[in-house]
N, C-alpha and C positions, 0 to 999 in steps of 0.2 A: 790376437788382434782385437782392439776391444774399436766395437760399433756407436754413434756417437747418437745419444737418447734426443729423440724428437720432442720438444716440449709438445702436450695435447694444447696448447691454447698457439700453438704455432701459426703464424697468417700464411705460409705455403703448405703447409698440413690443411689446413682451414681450405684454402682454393682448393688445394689436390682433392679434398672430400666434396667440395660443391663440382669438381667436374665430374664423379666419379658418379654424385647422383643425377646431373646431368647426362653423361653419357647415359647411364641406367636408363633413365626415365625416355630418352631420343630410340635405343634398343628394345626395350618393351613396346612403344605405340607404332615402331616401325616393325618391329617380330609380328603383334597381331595385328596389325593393319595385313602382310604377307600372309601371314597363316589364313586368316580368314579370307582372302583371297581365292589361296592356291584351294582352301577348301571347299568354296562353290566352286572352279573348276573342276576338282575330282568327283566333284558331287555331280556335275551335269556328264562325264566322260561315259559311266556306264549306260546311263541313261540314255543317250545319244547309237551309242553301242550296239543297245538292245533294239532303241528303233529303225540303223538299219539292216538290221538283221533281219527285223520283222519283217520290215518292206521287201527284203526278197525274198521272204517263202509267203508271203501275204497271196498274190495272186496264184501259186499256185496251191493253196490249200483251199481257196476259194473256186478254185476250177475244177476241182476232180472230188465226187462224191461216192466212186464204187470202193469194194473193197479190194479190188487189185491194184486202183492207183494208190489207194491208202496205202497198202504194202512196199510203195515204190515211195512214199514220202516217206514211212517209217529209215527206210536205207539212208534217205537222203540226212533226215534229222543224225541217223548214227554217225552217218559221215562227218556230218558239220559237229559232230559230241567229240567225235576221234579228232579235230584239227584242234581244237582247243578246248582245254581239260575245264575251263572256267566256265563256258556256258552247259547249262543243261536248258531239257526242255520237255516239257508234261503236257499231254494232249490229257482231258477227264471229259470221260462220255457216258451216255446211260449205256450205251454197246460195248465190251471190253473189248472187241473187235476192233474198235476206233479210238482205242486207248495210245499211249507212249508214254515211257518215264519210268512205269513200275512208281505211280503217285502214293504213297503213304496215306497211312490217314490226316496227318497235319496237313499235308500239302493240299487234298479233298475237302479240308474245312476251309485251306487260304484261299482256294478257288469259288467257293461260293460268296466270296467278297464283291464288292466292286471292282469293275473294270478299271485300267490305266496304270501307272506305275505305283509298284508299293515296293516292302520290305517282307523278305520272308524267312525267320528263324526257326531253323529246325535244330532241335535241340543235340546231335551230332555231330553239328559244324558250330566253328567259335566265332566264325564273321555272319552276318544277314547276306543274303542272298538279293538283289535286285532285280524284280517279276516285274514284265509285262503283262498284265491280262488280258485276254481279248478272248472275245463269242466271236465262233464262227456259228452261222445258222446252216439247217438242214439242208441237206442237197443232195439229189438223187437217193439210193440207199443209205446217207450217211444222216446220223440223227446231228443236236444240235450241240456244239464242242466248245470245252472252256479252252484256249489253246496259251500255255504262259511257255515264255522264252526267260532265263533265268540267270544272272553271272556274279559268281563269287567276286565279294568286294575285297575280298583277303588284301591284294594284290594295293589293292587304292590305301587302305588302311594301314599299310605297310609304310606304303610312300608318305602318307600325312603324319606317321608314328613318327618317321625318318626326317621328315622338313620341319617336325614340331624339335627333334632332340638335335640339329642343325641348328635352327635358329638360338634354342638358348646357350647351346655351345660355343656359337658366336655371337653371344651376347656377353657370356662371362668371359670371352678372351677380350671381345672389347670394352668389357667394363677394367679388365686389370690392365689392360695396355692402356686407356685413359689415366687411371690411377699413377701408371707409372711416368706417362710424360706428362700428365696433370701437375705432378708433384715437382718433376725436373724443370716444366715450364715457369709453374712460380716459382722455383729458386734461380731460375735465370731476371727472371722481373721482378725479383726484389735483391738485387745486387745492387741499383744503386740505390736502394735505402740500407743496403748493409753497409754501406760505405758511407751514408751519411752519418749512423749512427757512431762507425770508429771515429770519423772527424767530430759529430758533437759529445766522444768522452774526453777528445783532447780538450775540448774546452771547461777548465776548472779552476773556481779560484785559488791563486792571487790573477790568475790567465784569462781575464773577461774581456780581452780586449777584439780576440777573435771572434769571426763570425762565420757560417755555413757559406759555402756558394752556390748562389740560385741558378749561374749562366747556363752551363748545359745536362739540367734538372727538368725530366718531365712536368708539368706544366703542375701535375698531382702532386708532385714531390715539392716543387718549387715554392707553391702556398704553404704546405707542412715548413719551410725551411725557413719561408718568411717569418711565416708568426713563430719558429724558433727563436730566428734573429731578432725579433720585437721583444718575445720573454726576457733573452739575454741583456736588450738595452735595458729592461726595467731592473732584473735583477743586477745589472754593474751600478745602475744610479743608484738602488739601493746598499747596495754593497759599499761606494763609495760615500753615500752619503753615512751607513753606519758607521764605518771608519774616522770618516770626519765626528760623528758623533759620539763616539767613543773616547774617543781626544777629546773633547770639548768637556763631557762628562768629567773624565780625570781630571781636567784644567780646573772645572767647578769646583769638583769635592776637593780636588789638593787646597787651597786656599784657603778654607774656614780647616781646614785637618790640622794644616803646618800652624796656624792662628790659635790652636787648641793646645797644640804638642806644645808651640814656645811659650805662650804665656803657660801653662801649669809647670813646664821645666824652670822659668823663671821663680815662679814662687815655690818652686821647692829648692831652688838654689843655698838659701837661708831662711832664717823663722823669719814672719810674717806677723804683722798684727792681723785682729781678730776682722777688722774693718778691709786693709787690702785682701787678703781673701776673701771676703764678700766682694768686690770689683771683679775680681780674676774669675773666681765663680757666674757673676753676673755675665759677663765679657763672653766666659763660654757657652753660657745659655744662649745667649743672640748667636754664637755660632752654630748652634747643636739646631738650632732652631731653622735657620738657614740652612741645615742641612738636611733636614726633616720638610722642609719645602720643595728644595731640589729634589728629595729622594719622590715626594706625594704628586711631585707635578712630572714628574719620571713614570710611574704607575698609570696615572691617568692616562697621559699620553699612549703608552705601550696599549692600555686596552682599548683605545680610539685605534690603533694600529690594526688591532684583533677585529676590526667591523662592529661595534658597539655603536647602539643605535639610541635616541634621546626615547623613552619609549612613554614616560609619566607626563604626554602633554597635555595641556590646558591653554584654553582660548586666553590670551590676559593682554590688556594695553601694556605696549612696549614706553609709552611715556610714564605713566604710573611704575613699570621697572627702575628706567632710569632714575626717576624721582626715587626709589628707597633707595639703589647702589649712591647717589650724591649722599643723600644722611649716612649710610656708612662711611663715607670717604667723607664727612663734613673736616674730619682735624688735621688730614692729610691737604684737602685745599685750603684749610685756614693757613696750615704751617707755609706754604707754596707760595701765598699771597696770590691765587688764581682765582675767578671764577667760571662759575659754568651757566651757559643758555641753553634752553632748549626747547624747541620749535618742531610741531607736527606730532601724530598721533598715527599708532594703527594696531588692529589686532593681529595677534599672528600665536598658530598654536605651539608654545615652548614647555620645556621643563627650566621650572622659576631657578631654580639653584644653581644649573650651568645656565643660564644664560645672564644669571645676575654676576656671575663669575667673570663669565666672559667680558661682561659691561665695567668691571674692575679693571682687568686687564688693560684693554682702551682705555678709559681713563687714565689710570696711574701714567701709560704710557704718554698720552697728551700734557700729565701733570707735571712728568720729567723732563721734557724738552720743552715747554713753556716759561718764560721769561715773567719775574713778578709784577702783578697788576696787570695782566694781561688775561684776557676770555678765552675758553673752551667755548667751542660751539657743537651743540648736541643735535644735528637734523635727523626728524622721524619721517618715511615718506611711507603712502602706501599702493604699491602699483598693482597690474591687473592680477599678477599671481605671487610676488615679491612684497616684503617690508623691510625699505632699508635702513637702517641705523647706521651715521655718520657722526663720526667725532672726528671734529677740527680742531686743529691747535695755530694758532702764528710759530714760524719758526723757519728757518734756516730752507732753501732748497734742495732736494736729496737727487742725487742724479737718477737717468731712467733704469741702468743698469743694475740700480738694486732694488726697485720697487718689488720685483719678481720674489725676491729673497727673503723680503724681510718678517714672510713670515714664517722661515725656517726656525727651526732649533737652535738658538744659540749662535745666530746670526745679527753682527754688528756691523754699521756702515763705517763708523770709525769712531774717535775718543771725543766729538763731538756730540755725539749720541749714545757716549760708555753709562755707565752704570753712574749717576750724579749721588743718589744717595746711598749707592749700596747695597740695595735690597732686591734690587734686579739682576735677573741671574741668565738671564736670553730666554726665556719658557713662556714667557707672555703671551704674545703676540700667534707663539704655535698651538698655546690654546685655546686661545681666541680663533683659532682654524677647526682645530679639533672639533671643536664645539660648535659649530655652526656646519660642519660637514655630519657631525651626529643627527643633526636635525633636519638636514636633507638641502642646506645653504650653502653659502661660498662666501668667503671675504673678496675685500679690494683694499687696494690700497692708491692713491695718486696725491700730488704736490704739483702746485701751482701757483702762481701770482701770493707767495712767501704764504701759503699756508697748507698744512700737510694733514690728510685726511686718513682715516683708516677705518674702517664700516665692515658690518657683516650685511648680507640679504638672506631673508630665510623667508619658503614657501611660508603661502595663507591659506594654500589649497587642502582638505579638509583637517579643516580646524575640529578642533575640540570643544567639547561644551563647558561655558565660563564656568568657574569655581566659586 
């Protein structure tokens, strides 16, 4: 029969050990809270014992001073030695006459102590002895007497040995019986989290469609199961969206691949002048090149994915940006027959290289759906913690449905806004996200009264010192 191994990091092994030092810790303060208890009770029993003991031969040892009544009290002391073997009792006199006990020398030195209750070890006996002392004074013939009454504590000592190995006996049997329904108790209250966990291994993809049930889930469980359910929506939207991007990907690279494959099988079909193969050659570079764009703007993206943070900031006017990305883009708006305006200033602390990138991006994107002789408009605004950069274009209205989209991956509204020169491949726009999410920003995008906007906002809150 093989026995089934307890993980040590087990959560009802875990509770079974916090009750186990619970119980412990409830059995130890209640053990000697009782022991110390019962212990001043056994402590005051003889004590009590002796005094009244004393109180009844008190007045008659104060009554009678000859030595005939003495002889009559000695009888009475024997008597009371013969009923119970615990007490003794030592009369010490300067007269042996008016002696009792047969007192030792130990006992002769304990006697010239002070009066009232003490402890008396005589080295014969393994318990102390508990002594009343008292002086009687002279009377008649009788001179002046140490008189102790004396009762083995064996008896008390026994009983306290006995309630001290009682209580921890029933503390280790209530420590293992906690242990053992300590441990059955949390396996009974984590049942339905063992049950949550076989329902959430059913769920795996291509299967993200399921989700845990919160209805009749302790209230503790039911948060766990939520923010299960929440993970799962992000991970199917991711999922779904990688899929979708995975197709998009192939859709990209087949295109310039199959463009490669047939023009080089072309020209190897038959000999070729020296000149068409320089075309065919050329032809493939602009593909190869296209595909070394897709593959860099692929990379980037994925490490914007990973948490990559814009880190190289500097304070710098975002119209002074704008104004170098237009001189790079001077031959691309000459070729367009577009121009660009642009209106407002503000600082804001960026890294120059993505964000001049980004400022590309918007652009080119304004430059392909704008119509020739027609204005881009460039607004810089600077708000209480925001600088927003807007680029307008005139052009067509885009319904609301896709505003949200567009600036996915490889997201098109349709052949109206397709790829006009070719060079666009859907990455734009998603890094113009990227790159404004690095820097701690957001985009926007809205269309209105025939003209379509698209802008980044990026914090101005601690800026960087100008360069």
């Amino acid at each position: 029969m093989c026995l089934k191994t307890v993980p040590l990091n087990s959560i009802a092994l875990r509770l079974s050990t916090l009750f186990i030092l619970v119980a412990l810790g409830v059995f130890v303060l209640i053990g000697w809270a009782l022991y110390r208890q019962v212990d001043r009770s056994l402590d005051l029993l003889p004590a009590a014992e002796l005094d009244a003991r004393f109180s009844v031969l008190e007045s008659t040892l104060n009554r009678y001073g000859t030595r005939e009544h003495w002889a009559k009290i000695n009888n009475k002391l024997d008597l009371l030695s013969e009923e119970d073997k615990r007490i003794r009792f030592w009369v010490i006199s300067g007269d042996p006459a008016f002696e009792y006990g047969h007192p030792s020398q130990p006992v002769r030195a304990f006697s010239e102590g002070p009066t009232g209750m003490r402890e008396l070890h005589l080295p014969e006996h393994r318990y102390p002895y508990k002594v009343l002392v008292s002086e009687l004074p002279a009377l008649g013939g009788r001179p002046p007497l140490r008189f102790m009454i004396g009762i083995d504590t064996e008896t008390f000592w026994q009983a306290q040995h006995s309630l001290l190995v009682a209580i921890v006996g029933l503390a280790v049997l209530g420590v293992l019986l906690a242990s053992v329904l300590g441990y059955w108790v949390a396996r009974i209250g984590l049942r339905p989290l063992l049950a949550l966990s076989v329902e959430a291994q059913a769920l795996a993809p291509p299967r993200l469609n399921g989700r845990l049930q919160t209805a009749n889930l302790a209230p503790e469980l039911a948060q766990l199961a939520s923010a299960f359910n929440a993970a799962l929506d992000r991970v199917s939207q991711a999922y779904t969206q990688l899929e979708a991007f995975n197709a998009d990907v192939a859709h990209e690279l087949r295109s310039p691949l199959t463009n490669l494959i047939g023009q080089t099988q072309v020209a190897l079909t038959r000999g070729r002048s020296a000149e068409h193969y320089f075309e065919v050659l050329q032809s493939n570079l602009e593909e190869l090149e296209r595909l070394r764009s897709i593959i860099n703007d692929m990379l980037f993206l994925a490490s914007a994915d990973q948490g990559s943070k814009a880190t190289a900031l500097t304070c710098a006017s975002l119209a002074e940006e704008v104004a170098t990305t237009l001189d790079y883009l001077d031959y691309i708006l000459e070729d367009a027959q577009v121009s660009v305006s642009v209106h407002g200033d503000a600082q804001a602390p960026i890294e120059k290289a993505q964000l001049r990138r980004a400022l590309i991006n918007l652009l080119n994107n304004a430059v392909q759906h704008t119509a020739p002789h027609q204005m881009i408009q460039v607004q810089i605004e600077a708000g209480p913690e925001q600088a927003c950069i807007a680029v307008s274009n005139p052009g067509p209205a885009i319904e609301d449905a896709h505003l949200p989209l567009l600036f996915e991956r490889f997201y098109r509204v349709d052949a109206a806004r397709s790829n006009r020169g070719g060079s666009n491949h859907g990455l734009g726009l998603a890094i113009v996200k990227a790159i404004a999410l690095m820097h701690g920003g957001e985009v926007f995008v809205r269309s209105e009264e025939g003209t379509n906007t698209f802008g980044i906002r990026l914090p101005i809150q601690g800026m960087a010192k100008p360069s």
